[in-house]
C-alpha positions in Angstrom: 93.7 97.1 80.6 96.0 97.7 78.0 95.4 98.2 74.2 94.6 95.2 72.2 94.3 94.2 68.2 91.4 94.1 66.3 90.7 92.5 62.9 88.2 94.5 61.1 86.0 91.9 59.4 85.6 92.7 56.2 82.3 91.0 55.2 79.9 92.9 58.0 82.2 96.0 57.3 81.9 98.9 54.7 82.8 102.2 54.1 80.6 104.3 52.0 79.5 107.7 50.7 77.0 110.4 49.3 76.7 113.5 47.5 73.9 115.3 45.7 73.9 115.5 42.5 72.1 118.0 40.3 71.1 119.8 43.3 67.8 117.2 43.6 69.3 113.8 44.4 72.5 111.9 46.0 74.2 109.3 44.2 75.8 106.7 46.5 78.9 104.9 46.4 81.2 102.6 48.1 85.0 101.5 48.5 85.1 97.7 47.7 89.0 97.3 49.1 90.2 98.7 52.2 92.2 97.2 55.2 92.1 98.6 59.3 94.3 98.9 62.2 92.2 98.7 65.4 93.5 99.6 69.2 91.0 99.3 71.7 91.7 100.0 75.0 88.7 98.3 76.6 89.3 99.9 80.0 89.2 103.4 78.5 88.2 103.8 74.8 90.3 107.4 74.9 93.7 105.5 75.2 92.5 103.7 71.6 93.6 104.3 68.0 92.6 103.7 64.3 94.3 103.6 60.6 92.8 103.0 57.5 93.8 102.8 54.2 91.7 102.6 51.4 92.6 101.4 48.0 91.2 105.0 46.1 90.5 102.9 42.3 88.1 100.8 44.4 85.7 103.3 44.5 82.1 102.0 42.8 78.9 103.3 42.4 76.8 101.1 40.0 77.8 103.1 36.8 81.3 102.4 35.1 81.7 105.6 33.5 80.8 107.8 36.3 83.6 105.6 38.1 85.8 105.8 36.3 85.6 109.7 35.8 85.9 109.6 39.5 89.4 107.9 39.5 90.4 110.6 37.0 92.5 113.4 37.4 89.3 115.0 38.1 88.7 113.9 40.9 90.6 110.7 43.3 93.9 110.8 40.5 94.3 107.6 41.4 97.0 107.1 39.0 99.0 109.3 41.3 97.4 108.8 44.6 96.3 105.5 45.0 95.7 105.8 48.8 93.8 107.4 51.0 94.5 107.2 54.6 93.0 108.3 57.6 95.1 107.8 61.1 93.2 108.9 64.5 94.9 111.4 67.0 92.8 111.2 69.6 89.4 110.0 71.0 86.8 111.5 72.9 84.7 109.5 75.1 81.0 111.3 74.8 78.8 108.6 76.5 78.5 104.9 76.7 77.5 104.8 73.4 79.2 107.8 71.4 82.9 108.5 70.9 84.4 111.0 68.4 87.6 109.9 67.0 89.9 113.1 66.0 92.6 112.2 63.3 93.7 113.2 59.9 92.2 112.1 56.1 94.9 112.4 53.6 93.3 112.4 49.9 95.1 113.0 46.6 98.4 114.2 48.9 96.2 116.6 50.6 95.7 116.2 54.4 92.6 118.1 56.6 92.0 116.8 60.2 88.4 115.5 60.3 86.5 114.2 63.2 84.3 111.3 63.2 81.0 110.7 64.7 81.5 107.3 66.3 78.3 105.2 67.8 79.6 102.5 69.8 77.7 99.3 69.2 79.1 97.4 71.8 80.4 93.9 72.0 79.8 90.0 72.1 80.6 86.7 71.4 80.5 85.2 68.2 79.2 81.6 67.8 82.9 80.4 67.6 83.9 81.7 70.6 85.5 85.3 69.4 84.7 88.4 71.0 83.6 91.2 68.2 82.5 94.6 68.7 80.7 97.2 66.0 81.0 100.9 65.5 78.8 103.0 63.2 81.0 106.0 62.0 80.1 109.0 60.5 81.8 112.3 59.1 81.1 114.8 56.0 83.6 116.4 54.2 84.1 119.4 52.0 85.7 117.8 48.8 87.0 120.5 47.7 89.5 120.6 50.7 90.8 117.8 49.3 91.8 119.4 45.8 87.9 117.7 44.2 87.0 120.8 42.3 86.1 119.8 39.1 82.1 120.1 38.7 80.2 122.3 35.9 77.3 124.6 36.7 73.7 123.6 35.9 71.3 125.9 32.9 68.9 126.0 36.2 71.2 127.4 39.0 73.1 125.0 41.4 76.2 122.9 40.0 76.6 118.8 39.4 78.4 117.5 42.0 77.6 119.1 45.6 81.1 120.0 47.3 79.7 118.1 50.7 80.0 114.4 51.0 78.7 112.4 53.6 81.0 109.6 54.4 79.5 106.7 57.2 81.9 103.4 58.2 80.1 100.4 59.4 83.0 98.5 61.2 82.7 94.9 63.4 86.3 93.4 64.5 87.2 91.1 66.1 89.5 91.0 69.3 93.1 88.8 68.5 94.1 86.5 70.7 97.1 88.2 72.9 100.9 87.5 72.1 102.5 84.8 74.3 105.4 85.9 75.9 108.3 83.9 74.3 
């Protein structure tokens, strides 16, 4: 079986994140505009590929000003890097359930190769006849990789903003029809 398209819809699809804050708690946060390229190669998921690209000034975590210190200079610099991207290089088939999709994140101009956890949730028909399937993904980061170094230490030990961030991608697509030969 060869690779096939997938639409990643959008409204049972998210990407978001967390990082501790203040050494004691995680503040959460999400990207509200982001588009996917899906290949699956339902015969052999290893022969599959992914690309994302996520509008950076989308980010959003309840509180305005905290948002939009994060698409400072500070931090995204979404002024000068509106994107980030991630594009797969290759995929491990663990089990049945579990993959781990190799490939590399590019954020404010800087790119790191990060692997993601992938649980496969498998696939079905929808009630209109369309065949989706669902992955839960999962990776952290070090944002300071990444060039994310602003932060200020705290009177009691520890800093603000913990360099780790947990980043998890609930995705469901759904299979396009095939091209018809001309």
């Amino acid at each position: 079986m060869a690779q096939q398209e997938w639409q990643v819809d959008g409204a049972h699809s998210a990407i978001t994140l967390a990082v501790r804050h203040m050494v004691i708690s995680k503040v959460h946060g999400r990207f509200a505009r982001w588009s996917a390229k899906l290949a699956l190669d339902g015969a052999d998921l290893a022969r599959s590929s992914v690309e994302v690209a996520i509008e950076a000034a989308s980010i959003e975590t309840g509180v305005a000003e905290r948002d939009a210190h994060l698409r400072s200079p500070d931090f995204l610099d979404v002024e000068r890097h509106p994107a980030i991207t991630y594009r797969s290089r290759h995929v491990e088939v663990l089990s049945a359930e579990r993959i781990r999709v190799v490939g590399d994140l590019t954020i404010r101009g800087a790119t790191r190769e990060v692997p993601l956890d992938v649980e496969v949730g498998g696939q079905g028909k929808d009630p209109w006849g369309n065949v989706r399937a669902g992955f839960t993904a999962r990776a952290s980061l070090h944002r300071k990789d990444f060039g994310l170094t602003w932060n200020q230490a705290l009177e009691t030990g520890g800093v603000l903003v913990a360099d780790r961030v947990d980043v998890e991608i609930e995705l469901q697509a759904v299979r396009q029809a095939a091209a018809k030969a001309a």
